[in-house]
Structure formats: structure tokens, C-alpha cells
C-alpha positions in Angstrom: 10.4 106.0 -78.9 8.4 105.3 -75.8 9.5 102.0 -75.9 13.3 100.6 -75.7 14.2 97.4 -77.6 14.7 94.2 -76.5 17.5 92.2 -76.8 17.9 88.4 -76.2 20.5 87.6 -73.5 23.2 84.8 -75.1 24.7 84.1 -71.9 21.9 83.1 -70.4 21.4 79.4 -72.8 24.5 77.8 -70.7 24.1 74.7 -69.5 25.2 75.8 -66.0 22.0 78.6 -66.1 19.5 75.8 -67.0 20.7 73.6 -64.1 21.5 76.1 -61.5 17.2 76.7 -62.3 16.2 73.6 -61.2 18.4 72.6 -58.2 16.1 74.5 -55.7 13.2 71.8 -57.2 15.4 69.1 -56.3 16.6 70.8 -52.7 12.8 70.9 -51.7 11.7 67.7 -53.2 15.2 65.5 -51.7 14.1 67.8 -48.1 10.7 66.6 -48.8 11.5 63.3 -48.8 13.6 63.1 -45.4 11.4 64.7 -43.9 7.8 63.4 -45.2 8.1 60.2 -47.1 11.3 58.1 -45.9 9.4 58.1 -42.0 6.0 57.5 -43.4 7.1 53.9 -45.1 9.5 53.2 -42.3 5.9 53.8 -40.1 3.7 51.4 -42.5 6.9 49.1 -42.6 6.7 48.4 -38.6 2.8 47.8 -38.8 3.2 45.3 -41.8 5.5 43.9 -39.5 3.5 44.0 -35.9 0.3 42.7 -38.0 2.1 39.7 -39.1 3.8 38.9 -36.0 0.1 39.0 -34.3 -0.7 35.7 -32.4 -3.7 33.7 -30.5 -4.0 35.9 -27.0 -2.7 38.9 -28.1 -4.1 42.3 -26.5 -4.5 44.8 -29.7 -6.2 48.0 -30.3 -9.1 47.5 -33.4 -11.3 51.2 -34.1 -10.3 52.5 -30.6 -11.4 48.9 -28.9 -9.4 46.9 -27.0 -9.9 43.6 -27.6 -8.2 40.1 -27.4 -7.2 37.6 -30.3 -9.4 34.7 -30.8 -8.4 33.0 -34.1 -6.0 34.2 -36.7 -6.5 33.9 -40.5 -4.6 35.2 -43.4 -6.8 38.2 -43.8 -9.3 38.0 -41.0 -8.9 38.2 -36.9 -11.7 37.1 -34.5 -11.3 39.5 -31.5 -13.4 38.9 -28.2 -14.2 42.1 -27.1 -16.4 41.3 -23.9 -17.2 38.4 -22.1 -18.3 35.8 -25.1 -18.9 38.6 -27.9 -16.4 38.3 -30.6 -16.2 40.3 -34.1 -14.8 39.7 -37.0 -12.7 42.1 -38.5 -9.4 42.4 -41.0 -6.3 42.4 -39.5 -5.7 45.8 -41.2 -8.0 47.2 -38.6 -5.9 46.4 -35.6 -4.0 49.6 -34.8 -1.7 48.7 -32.2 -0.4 45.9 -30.0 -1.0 46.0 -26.6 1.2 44.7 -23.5 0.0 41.1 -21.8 -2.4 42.1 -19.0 -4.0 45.5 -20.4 -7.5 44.1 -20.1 -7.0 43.1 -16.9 -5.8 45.7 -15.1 -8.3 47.8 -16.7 -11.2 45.9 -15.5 
């Protein structure tokens, strides 16, 4: 015969076997999560955070504009972005915060 026989393995149906298969799945997905997901919320957590603390004269950062807080709504901010032009946009939209006195000393 060309061809040897094969057996089945009876050791190999432990309990212990089946797990010690899956814990490098659940190595890479807990390292996946440190390292991926937990700072990602933590990230979105902050900007929930900064958008809701957003007041009337604030300096923020809306598409890559700097722009100052007109009026506040719940889901709205009217920004002045020049002399006398304002926009409308979601508050969303606003990236960042900026310091007091960033428009000014840009000017």
C-alpha cells in the first residue's frame, strides 16, 4: 500500500486542546482593543464633551476655518467667519476649540 492509514487522535477532543485553540483569538482581539478601540471612544468621549461645553465667543476650528461663536442651538452653531459673514453649520462640524485671542493675533 502506497498509502498508510489514518487514525483519529483521542487525545486531541480534551477540553484543555479546544481552549488552548482559541486563546491566541482572544490575545489579539483583548490587544486589539487596548490598543485600537478603548483610545478611540476615550477620543470621541472628550469631543462630546468640548462640543457641549461650547459657548457664545468661543474661537473653534469648523472644516479647517477658524471662526468665532455667534449663537448656540441644540444642534446648530452660527459662526462668524469674517467681518459680518456668518454660517450656519452643526455643531458636529466644529473640530477643535481654540484659545481666547487666536483670531486676533492672527490678523
Amino acid at each position: 500500500m502506497l498509502i498508510p492509514s489514518a487514525y483519529a487522535n483521542a487525545g486531541a477532543a480534551s477540553p484543555e486542546a479546544g481552549f488552548m485553540s482559541f486563546l491566541p483569538m482572544i490575545v489579539i482581539f483583548v490587544l486589539f482593543w487596548l490598543l485600537m478601540i478603548r483610545p478611540q471612544q476615550k477620543k470621541a468621549k472628550e469631543h462630546q464633551k468640548m462640543l457641549e461645553e461650547l459657548q457664545k465667543g468661543d474661537e473653534v476650528v469648523v472644516g479647517g476655518t477658524v471662526a468665532k461663536i455667534v449663537k448656540l442651538n441644540d444642534k446648530f452653531v452660527t459662526v462668524e467667519v469674517a467681518d459680518g459673514v456668518e454660517m450656519l453649520v452643526q455643531r458636529g462640524a466644529i473640530g477643535q476649540k481654540l484659545e481666547k485671542g487666536t483670531l486676533k493675533s492672527n490678523k
